[in-house]
PDB file with SEQRES, HELIX, SHEET and CRYST1 records, atoms N, CA, C and O in Angstrom:
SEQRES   1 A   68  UNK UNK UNK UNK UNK UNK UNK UNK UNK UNK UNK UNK UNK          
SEQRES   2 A   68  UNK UNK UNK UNK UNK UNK UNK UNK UNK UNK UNK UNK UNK          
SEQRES   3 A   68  UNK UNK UNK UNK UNK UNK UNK UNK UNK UNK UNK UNK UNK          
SEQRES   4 A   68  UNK UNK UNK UNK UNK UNK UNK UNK UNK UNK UNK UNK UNK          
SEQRES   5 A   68  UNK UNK UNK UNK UNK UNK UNK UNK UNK UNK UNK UNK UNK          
SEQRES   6 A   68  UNK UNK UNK                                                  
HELIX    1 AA1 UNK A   10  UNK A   14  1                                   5    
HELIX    2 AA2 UNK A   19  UNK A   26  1                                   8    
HELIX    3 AA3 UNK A   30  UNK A   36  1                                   7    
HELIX    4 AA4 UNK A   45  UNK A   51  1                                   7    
HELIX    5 AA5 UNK A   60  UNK A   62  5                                   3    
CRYST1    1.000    1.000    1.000  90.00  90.00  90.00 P 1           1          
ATOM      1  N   UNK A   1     -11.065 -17.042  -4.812  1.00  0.00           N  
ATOM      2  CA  UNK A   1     -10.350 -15.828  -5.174  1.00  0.00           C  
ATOM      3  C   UNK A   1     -10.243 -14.937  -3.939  1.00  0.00           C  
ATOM      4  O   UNK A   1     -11.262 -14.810  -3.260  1.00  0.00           O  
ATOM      5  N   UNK A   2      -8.839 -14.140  -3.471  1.00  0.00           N  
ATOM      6  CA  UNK A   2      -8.996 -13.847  -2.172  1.00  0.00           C  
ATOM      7  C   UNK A   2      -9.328 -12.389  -2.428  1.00  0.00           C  
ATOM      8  O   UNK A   2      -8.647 -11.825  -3.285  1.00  0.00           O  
ATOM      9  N   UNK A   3     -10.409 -11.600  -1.724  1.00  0.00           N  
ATOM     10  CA  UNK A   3     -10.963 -10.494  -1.998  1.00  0.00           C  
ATOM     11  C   UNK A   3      -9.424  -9.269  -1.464  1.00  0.00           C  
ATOM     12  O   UNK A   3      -8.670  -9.153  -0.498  1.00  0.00           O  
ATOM     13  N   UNK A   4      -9.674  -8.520  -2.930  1.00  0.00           N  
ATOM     14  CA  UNK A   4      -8.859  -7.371  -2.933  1.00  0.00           C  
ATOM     15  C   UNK A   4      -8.732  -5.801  -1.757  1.00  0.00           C  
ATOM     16  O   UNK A   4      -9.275  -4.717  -1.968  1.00  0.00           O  
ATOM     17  N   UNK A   5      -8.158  -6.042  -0.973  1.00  0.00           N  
ATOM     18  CA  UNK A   5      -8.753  -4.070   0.084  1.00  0.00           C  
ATOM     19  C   UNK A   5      -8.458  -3.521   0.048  1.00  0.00           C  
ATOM     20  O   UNK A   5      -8.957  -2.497   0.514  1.00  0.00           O  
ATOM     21  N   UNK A   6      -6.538  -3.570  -0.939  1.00  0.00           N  
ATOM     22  CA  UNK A   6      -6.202  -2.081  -1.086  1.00  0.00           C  
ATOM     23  C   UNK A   6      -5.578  -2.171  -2.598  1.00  0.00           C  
ATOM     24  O   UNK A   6      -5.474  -3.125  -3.369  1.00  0.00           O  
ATOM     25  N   UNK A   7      -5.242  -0.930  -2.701  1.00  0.00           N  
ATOM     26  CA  UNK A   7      -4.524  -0.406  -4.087  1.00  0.00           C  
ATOM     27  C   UNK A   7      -3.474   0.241  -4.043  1.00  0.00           C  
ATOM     28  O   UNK A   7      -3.153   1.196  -4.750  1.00  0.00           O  
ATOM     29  N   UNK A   8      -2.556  -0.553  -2.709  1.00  0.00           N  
ATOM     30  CA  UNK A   8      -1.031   0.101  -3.368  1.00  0.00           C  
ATOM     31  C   UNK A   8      -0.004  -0.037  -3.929  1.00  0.00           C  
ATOM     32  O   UNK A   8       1.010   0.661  -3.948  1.00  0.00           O  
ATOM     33  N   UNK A   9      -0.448  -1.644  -4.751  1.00  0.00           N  
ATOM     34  CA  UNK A   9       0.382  -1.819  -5.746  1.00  0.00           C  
ATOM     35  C   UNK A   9      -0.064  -0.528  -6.860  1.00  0.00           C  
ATOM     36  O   UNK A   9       0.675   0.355  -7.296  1.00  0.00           O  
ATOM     37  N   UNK A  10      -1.094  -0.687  -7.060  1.00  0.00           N  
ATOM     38  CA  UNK A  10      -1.174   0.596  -8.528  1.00  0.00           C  
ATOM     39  C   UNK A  10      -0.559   1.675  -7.892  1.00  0.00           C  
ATOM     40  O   UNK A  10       0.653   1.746  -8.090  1.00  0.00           O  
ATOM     41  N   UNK A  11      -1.035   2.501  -7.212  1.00  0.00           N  
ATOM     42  CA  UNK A  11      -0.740   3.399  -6.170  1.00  0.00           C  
ATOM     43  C   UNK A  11       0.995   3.607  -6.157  1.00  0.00           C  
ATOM     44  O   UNK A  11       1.508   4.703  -5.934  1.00  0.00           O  
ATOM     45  N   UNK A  12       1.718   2.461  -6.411  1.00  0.00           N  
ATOM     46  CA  UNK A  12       3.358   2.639  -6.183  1.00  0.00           C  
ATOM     47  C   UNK A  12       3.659   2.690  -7.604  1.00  0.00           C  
ATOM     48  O   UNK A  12       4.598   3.422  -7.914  1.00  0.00           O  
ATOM     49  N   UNK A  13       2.999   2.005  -8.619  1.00  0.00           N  
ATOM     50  CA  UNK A  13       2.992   2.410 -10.257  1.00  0.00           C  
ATOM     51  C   UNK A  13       2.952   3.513 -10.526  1.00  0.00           C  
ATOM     52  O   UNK A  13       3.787   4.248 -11.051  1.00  0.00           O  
ATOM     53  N   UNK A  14       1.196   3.811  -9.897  1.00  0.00           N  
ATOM     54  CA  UNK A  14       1.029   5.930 -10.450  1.00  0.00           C  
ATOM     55  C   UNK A  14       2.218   6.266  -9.814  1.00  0.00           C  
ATOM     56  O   UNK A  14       3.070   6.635 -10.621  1.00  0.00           O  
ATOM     57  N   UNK A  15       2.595   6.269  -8.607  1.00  0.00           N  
ATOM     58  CA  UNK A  15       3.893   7.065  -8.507  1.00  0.00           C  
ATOM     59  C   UNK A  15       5.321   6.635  -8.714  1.00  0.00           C  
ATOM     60  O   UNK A  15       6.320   7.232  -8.312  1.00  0.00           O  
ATOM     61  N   UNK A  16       5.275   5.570  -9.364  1.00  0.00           N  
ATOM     62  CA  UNK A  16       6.544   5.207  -9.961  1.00  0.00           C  
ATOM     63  C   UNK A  16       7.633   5.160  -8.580  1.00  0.00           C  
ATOM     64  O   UNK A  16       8.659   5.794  -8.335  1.00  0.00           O  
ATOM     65  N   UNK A  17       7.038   4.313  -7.980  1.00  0.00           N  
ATOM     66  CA  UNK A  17       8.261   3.678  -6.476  1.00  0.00           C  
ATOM     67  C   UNK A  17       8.176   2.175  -6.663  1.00  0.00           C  
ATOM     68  O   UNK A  17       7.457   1.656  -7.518  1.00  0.00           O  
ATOM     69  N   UNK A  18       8.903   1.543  -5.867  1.00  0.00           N  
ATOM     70  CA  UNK A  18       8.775   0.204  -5.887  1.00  0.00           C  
ATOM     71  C   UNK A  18       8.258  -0.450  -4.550  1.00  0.00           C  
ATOM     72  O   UNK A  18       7.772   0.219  -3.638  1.00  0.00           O  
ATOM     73  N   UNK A  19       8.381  -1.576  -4.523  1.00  0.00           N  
ATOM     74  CA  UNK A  19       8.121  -2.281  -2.932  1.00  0.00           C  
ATOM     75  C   UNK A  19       9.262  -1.616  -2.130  1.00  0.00           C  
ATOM     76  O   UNK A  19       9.132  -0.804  -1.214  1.00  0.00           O  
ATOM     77  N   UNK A  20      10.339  -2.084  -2.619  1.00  0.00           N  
ATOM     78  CA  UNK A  20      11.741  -1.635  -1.677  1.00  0.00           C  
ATOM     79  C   UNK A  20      11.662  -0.166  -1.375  1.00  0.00           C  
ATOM     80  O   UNK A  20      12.118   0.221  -0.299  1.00  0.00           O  
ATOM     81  N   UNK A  21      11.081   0.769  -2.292  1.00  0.00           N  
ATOM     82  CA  UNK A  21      11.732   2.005  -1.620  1.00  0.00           C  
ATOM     83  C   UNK A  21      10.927   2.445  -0.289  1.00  0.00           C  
ATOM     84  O   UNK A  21      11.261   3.170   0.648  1.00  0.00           O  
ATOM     85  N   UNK A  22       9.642   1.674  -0.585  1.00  0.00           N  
ATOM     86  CA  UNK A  22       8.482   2.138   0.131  1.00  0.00           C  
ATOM     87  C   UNK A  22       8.894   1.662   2.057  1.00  0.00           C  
ATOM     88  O   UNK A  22       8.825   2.327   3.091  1.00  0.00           O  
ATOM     89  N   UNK A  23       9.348   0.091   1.750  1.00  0.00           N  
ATOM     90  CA  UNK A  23       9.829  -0.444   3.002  1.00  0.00           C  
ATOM     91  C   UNK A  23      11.138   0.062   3.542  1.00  0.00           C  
ATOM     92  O   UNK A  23      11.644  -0.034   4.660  1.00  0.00           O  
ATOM     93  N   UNK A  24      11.515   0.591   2.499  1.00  0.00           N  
ATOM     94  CA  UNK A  24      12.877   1.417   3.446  1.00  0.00           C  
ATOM     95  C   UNK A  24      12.054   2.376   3.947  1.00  0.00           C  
ATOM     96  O   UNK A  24      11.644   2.146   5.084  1.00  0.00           O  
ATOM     97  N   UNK A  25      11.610   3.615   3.315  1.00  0.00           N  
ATOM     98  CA  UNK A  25      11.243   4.378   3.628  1.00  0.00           C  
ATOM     99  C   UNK A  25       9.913   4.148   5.443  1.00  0.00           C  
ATOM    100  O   UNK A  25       9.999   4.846   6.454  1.00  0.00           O  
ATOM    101  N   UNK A  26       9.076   3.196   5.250  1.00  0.00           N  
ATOM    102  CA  UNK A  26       8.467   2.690   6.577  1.00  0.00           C  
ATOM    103  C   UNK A  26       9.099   1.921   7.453  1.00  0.00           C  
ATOM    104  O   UNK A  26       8.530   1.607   8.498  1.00  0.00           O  
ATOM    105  N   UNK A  27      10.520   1.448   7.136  1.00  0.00           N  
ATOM    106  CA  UNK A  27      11.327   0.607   7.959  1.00  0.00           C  
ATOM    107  C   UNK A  27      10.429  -0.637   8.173  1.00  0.00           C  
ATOM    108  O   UNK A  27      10.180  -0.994   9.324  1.00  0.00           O  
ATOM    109  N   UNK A  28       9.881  -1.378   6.997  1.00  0.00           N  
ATOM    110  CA  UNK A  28      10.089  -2.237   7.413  1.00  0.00           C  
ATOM    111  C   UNK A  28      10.356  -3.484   6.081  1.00  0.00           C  
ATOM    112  O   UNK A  28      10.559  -3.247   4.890  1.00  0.00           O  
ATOM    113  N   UNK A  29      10.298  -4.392   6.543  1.00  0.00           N  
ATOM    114  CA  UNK A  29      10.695  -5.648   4.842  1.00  0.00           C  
ATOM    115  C   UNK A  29      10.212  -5.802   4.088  1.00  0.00           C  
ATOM    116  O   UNK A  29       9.015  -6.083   4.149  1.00  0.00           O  
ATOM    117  N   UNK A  30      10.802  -5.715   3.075  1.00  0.00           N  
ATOM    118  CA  UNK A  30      10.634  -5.792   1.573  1.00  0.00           C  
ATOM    119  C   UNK A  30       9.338  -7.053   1.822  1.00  0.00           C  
ATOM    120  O   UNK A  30       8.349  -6.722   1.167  1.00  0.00           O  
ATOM    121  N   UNK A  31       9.164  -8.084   2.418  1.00  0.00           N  
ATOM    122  CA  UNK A  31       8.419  -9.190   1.931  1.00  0.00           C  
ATOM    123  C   UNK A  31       6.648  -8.738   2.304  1.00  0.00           C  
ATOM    124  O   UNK A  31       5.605  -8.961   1.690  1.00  0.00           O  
ATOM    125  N   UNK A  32       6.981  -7.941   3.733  1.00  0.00           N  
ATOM    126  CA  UNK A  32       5.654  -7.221   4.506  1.00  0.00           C  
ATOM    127  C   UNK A  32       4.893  -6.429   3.360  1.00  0.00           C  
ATOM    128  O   UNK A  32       3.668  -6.406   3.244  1.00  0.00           O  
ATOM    129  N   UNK A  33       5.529  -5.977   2.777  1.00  0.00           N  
ATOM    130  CA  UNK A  33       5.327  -4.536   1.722  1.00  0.00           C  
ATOM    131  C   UNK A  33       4.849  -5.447   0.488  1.00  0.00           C  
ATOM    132  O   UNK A  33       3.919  -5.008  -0.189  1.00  0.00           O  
ATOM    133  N   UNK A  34       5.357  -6.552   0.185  1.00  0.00           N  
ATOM    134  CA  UNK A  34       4.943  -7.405  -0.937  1.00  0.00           C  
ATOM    135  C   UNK A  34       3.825  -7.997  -0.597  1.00  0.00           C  
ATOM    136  O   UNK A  34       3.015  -8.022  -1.524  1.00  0.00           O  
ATOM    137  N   UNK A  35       3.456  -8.503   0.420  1.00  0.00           N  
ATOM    138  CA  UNK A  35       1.977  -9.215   1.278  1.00  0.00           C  
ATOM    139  C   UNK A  35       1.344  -7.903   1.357  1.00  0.00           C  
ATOM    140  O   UNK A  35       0.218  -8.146   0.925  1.00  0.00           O  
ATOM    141  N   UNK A  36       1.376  -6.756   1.622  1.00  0.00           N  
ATOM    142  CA  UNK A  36       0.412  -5.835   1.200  1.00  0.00           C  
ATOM    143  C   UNK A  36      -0.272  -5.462  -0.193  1.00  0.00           C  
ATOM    144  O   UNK A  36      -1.411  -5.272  -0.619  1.00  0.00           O  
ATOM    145  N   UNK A  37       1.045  -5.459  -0.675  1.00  0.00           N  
ATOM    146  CA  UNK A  37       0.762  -4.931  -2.748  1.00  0.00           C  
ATOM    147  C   UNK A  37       0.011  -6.476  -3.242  1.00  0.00           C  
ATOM    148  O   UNK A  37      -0.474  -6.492  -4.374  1.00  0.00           O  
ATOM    149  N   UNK A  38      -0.071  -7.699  -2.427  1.00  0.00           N  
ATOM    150  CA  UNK A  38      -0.781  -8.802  -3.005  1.00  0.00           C  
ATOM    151  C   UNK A  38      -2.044  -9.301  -2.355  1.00  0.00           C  
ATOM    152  O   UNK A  38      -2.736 -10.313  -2.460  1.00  0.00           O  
ATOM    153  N   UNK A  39      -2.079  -8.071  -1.564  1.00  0.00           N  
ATOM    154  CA  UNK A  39      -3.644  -8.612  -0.331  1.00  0.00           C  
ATOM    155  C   UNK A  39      -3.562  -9.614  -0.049  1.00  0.00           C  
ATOM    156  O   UNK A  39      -4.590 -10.270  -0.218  1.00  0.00           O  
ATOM    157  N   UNK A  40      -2.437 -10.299   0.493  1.00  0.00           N  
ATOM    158  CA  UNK A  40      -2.127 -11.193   1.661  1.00  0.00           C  
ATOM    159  C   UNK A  40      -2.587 -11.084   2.422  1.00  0.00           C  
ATOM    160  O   UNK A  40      -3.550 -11.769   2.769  1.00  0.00           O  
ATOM    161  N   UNK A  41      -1.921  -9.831   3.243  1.00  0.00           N  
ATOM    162  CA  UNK A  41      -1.959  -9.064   4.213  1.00  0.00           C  
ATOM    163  C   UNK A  41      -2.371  -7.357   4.055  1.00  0.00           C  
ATOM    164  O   UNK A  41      -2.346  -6.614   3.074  1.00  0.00           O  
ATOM    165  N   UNK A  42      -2.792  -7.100   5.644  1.00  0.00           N  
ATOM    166  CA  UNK A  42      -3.438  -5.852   4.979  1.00  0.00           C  
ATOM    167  C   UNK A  42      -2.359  -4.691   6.077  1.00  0.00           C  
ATOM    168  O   UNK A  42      -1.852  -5.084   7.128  1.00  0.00           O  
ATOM    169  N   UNK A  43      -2.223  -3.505   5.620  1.00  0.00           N  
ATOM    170  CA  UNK A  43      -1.213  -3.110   7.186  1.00  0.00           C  
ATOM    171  C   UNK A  43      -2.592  -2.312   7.871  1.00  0.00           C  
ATOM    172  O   UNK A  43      -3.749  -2.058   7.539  1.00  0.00           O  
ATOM    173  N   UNK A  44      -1.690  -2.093   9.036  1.00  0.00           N  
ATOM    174  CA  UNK A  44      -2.336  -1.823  10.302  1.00  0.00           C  
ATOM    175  C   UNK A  44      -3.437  -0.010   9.777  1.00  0.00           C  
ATOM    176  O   UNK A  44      -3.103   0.297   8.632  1.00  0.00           O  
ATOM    177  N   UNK A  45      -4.261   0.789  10.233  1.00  0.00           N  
ATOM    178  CA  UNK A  45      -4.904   1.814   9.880  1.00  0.00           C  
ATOM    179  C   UNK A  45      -3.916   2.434   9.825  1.00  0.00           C  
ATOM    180  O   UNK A  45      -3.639   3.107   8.832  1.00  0.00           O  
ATOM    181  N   UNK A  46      -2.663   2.305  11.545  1.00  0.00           N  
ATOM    182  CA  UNK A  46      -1.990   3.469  11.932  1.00  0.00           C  
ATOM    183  C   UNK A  46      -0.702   3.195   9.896  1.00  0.00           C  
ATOM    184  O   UNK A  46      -0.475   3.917   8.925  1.00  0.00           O  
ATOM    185  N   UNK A  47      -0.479   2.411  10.131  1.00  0.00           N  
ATOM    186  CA  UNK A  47       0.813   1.839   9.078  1.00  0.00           C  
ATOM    187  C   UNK A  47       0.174   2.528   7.479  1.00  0.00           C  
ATOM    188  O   UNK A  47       0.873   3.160   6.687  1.00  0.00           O  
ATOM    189  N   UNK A  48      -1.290   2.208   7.293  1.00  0.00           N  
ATOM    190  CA  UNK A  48      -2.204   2.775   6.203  1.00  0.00           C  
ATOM    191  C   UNK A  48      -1.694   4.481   6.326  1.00  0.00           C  
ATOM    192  O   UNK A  48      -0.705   4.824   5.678  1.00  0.00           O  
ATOM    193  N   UNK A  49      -2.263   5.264   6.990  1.00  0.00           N  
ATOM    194  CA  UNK A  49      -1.579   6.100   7.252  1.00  0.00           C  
ATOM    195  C   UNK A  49      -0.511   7.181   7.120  1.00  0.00           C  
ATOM    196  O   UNK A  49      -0.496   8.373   6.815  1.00  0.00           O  
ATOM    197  N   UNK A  50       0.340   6.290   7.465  1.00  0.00           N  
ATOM    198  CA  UNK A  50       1.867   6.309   7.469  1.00  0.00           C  
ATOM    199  C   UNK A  50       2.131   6.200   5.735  1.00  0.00           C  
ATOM    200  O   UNK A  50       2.737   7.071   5.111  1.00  0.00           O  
ATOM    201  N   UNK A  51       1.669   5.213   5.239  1.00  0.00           N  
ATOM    202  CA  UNK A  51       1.999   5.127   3.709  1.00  0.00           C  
ATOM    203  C   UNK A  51       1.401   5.714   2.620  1.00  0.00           C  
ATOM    204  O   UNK A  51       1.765   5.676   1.444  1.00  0.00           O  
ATOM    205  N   UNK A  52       0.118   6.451   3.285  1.00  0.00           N  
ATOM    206  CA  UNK A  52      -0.132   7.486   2.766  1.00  0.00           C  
ATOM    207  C   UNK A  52       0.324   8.953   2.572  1.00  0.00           C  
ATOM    208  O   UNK A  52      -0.032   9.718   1.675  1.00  0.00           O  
ATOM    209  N   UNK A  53       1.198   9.199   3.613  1.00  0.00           N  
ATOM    210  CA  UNK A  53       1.603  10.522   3.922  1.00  0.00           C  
ATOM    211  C   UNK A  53       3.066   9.828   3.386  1.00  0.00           C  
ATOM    212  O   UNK A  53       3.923  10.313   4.124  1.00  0.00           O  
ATOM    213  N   UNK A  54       3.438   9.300   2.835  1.00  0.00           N  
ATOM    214  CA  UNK A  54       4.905   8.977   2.319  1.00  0.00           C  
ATOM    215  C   UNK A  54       4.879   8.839   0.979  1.00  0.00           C  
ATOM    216  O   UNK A  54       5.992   8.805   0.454  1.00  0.00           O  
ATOM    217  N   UNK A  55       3.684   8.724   0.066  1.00  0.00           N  
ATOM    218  CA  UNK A  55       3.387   8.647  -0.971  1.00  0.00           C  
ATOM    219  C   UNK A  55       2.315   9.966  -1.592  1.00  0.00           C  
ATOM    220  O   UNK A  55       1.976  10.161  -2.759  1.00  0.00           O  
ATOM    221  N   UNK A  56       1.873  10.911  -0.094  1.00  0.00           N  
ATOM    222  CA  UNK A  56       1.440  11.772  -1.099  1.00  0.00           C  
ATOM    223  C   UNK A  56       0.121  11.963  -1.472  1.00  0.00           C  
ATOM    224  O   UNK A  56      -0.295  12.929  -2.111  1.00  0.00           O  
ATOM    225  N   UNK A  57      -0.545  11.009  -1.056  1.00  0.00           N  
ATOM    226  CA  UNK A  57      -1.664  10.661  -1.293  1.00  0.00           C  
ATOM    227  C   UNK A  57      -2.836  10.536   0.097  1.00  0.00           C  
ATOM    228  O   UNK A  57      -2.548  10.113   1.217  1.00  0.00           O  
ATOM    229  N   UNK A  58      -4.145  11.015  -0.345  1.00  0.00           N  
ATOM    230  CA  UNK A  58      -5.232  10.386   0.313  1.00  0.00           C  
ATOM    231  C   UNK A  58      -5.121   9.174   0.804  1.00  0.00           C  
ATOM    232  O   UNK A  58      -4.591   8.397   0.008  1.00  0.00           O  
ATOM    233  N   UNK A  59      -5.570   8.488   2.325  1.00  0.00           N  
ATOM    234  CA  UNK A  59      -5.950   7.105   2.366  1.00  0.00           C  
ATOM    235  C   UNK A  59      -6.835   7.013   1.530  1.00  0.00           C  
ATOM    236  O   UNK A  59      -6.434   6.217   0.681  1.00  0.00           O  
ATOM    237  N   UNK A  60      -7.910   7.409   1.259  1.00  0.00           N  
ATOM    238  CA  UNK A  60      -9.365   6.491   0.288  1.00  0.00           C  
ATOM    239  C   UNK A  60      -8.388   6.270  -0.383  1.00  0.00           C  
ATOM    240  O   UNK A  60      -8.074   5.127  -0.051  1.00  0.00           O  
ATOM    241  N   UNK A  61      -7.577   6.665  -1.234  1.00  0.00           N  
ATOM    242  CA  UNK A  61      -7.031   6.521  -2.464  1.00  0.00           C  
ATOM    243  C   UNK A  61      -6.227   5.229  -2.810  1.00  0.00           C  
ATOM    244  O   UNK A  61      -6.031   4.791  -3.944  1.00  0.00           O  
ATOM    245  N   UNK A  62      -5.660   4.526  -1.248  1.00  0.00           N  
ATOM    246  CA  UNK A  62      -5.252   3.365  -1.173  1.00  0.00           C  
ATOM    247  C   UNK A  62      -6.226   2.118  -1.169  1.00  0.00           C  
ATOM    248  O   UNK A  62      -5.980   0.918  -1.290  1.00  0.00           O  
ATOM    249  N   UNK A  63      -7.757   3.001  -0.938  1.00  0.00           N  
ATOM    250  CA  UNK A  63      -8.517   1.598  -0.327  1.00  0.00           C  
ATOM    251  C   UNK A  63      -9.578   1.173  -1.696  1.00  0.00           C  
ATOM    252  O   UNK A  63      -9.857   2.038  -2.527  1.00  0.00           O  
ATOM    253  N   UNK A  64      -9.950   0.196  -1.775  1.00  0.00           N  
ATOM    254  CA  UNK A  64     -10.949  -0.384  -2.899  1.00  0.00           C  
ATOM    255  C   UNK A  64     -11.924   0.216  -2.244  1.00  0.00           C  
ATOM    256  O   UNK A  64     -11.934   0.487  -1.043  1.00  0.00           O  
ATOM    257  N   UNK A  65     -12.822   0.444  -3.102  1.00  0.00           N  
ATOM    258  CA  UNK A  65     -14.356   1.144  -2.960  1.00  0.00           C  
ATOM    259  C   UNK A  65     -15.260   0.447  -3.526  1.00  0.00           C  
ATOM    260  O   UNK A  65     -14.864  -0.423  -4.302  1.00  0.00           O  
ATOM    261  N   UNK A  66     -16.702   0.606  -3.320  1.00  0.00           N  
ATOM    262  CA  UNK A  66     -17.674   0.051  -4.361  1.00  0.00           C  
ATOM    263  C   UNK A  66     -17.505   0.675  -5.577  1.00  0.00           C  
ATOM    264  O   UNK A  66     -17.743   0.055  -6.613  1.00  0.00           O  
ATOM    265  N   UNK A  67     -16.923   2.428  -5.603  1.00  0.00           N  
ATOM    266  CA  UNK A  67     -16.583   2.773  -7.390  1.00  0.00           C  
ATOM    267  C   UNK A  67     -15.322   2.556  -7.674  1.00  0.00           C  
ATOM    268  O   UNK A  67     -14.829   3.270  -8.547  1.00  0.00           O  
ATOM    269  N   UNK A  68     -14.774   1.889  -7.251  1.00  0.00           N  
ATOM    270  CA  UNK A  68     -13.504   1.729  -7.962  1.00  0.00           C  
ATOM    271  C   UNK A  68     -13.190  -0.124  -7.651  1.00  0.00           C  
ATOM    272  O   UNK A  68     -12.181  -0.663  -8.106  1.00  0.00           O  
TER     273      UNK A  68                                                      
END                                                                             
C-alpha cells in the first residue's frame, strides 16, 4: 500500500475546485496535479506552498499528520 503525504485531493473537495482548475491556476498539467491528489508524486515544498496560497489554506492543512 503506497503511504499517503498529502491531502489535496480532500482539500480541492472542501473547496470545491477540481484537478484542472488548480493546474491552470499553477501552470502546470492536469496529469502532475493528478499524481499529487493520488500520492504518486509529491510537489516540490516551494510548489506545496504555492498551492496553498491559491487555495486559501494553511500548508499543515495539506499535509497528513499523526492526528489526522
Amino acid at each position: 500500500m503506497r503511504k499517503k503525504f498529502n491531502r489535496l485531493k480532500l482539500v480541492l473537495v472542501e473547496k470545491e475546485k477540481s484537478n484542472k482548475w488548480l493546474a491552470e491556476k499553477l501552470k502546470k498539467s492536469e496529469t502532475t496535479v493528478s499524481n499529487w491528489c493520488t500520492n504518486s508524486r509529491q510537489p516540490s515544498i516551494e510548489t506545496l506552498i504555492s498551492i496553498a496560497e491559491v487555495l486559501d489554506v494553511e500548508v499543515d492543512k495539506l499535509l497528513i499528520t499523526k492526528n489526522n
